[in-house]
C-alpha positions in Angstrom: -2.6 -24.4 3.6 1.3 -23.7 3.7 2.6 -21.5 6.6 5.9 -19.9 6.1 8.5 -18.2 8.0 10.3 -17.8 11.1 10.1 -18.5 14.7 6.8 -16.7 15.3 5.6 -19.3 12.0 6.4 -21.2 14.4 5.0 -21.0 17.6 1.7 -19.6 15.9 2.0 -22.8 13.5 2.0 -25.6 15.2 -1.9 -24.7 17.2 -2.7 -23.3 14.2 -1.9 -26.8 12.1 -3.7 -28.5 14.6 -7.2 -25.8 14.8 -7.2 -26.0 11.0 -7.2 -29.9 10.7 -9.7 -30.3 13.3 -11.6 -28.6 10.5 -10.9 -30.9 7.8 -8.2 -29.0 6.0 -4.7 -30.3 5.3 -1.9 -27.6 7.1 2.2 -28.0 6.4 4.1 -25.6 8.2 7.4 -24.5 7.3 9.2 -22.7 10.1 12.9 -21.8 10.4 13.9 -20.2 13.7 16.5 -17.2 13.4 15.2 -16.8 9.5 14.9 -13.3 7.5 12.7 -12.0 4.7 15.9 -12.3 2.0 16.2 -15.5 3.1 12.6 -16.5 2.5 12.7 -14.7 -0.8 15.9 -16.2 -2.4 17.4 -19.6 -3.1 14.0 -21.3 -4.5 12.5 -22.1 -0.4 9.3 -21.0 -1.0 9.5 -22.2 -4.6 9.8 -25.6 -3.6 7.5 -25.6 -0.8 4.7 -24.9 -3.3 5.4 -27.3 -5.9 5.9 -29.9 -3.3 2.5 -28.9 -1.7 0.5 -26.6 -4.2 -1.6 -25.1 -1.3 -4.7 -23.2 -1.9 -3.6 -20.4 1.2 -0.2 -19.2 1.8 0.2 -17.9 5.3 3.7 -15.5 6.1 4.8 -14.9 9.1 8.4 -12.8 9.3 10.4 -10.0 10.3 10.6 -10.1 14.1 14.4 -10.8 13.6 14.6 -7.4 11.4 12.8 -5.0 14.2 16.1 -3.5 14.6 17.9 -2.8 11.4 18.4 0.5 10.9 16.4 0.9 7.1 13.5 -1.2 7.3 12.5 0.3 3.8 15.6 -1.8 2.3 13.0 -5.3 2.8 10.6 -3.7 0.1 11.8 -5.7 -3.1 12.1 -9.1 -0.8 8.5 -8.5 0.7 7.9 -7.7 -3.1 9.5 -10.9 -4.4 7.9 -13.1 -1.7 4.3 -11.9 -2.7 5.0 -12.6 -6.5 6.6 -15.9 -5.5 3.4 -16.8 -3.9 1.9 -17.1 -7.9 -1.4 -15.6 -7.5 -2.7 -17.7 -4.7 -4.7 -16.3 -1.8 -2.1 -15.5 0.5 -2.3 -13.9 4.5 0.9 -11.8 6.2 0.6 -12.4 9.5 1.9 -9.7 11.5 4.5 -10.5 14.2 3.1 -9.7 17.5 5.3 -7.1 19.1 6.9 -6.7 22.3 8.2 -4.1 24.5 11.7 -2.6 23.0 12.9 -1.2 19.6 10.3 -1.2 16.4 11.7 0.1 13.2 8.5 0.4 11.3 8.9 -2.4 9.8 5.1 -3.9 9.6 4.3 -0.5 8.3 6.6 -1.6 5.7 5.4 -5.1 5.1 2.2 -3.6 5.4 2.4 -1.2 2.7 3.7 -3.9 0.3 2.0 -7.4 0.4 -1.0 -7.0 -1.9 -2.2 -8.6 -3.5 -1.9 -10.9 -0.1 -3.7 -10.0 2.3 -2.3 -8.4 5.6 -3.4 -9.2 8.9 -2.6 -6.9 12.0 -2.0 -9.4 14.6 -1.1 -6.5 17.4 -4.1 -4.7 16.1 -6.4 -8.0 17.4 -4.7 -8.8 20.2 -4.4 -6.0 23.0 -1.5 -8.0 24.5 0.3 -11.3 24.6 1.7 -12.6 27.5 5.9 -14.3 27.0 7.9 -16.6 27.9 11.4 -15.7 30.0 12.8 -14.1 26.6 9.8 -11.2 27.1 10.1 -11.9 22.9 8.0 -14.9 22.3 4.8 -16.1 23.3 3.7 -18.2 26.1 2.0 -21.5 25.2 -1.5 -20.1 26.5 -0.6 -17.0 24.5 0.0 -18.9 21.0 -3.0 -21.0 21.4 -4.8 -17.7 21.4 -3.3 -16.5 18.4 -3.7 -19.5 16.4 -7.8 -18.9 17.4 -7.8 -15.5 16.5 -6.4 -16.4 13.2 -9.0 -19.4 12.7 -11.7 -17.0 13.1 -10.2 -14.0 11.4 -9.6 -16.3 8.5 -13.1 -17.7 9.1 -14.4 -13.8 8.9 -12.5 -13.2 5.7 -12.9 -15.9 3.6 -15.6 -15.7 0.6 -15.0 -19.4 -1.7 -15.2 -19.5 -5.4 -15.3 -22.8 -7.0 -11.6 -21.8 -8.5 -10.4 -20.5 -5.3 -11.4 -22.4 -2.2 -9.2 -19.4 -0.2 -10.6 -16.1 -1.9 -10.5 -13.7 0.9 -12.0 -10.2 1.2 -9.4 -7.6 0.8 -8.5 -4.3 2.6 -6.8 -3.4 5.8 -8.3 -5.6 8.6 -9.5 -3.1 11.7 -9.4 -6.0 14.2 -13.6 -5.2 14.1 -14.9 -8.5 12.1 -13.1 -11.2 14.1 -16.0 -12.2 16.5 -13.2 -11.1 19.7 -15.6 -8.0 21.3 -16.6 -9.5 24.0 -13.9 -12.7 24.5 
């Protein structure tokens, strides 16, 4: 599994790296803090990161340093490029969790433009996250959550294939099949 993308990669990556190889399965994460979508879809990053590791699962996690730019529909043909980067493997955009202050629509964006990668609606699973002192980013307590409501969505969505280790059930995920009701 390769996890991509910027500070939220991040602080969902590194409980999420550990969950996954408590079950056995090999996790790089690639963050960069203060990164953008262009940036993730240019220059050969990604590109690299996949020949170096050939991963079965891409995981994405970007944008929450583009919740204010005033076009959000101007990250289409990056969001575009990153998915077609991605070669055909099974791959998962993890929405950004938001917090309180502007939202441009952007994960309606992403959203609307990631198959055939799957998309997965963290703010839809999670009612809310707690922060740290930036009221932007989650608290330690709050990203080891995450990283289990991934594990589990993932878990939920996953249907193997001899070929494809990482086939996952498409569709829009309704936050119904990830075993959270009564957590």
């Amino acid at each position: 599994m390769l996890h991509v993308g910027d500070s939220f990669a991040d602080a969902l990556g590194r409980p999420l790296k550990r969950l996954l190889e408590e079950r056995g399965l090999r996790a790089v994460l690639a963050a960069e803090t203060a990164s953008y979508i262009p940036g993730w879809s240019s220059y050969g990053k990604i590109e690299r990161l996949l020949a170096r590791h050939d991963p079965d699962l891409v995981l994405i996690t970007l944008g929450a340093n583009e919740l204010e730019i005033g076009d959000p529909a101007q990250r289409v043909r990056n969001i575009r490029r990153i998915v077609s980067i991605v070669e055909g493997r099974p791959c998962v955009w993890i929405a950004i969790p938001l917090w309180a202050g502007p939202k441009n629509g952007l994960m309606d964006i992403i959203r609307d433009n990631v198959e055939p990668c799957v998309f997965m609606d963290t703010n839809a699973l999670i009612e809310s996250m707690p922060r740290i002192r930036d009221g932007i980013h989650p608290t330690q307590a709050a990203r080891e959550d995450w990283a289990g409501v991934v594990v589990r969505w993932l878990e939920t969505r996953r249907r193997p294939t001899p070929a494809r280790p990482w086939n996952l059930l498409q569709g829009e995920d309704t936050g119904e099949d990830t075993g959270q009701a009564d957590e």
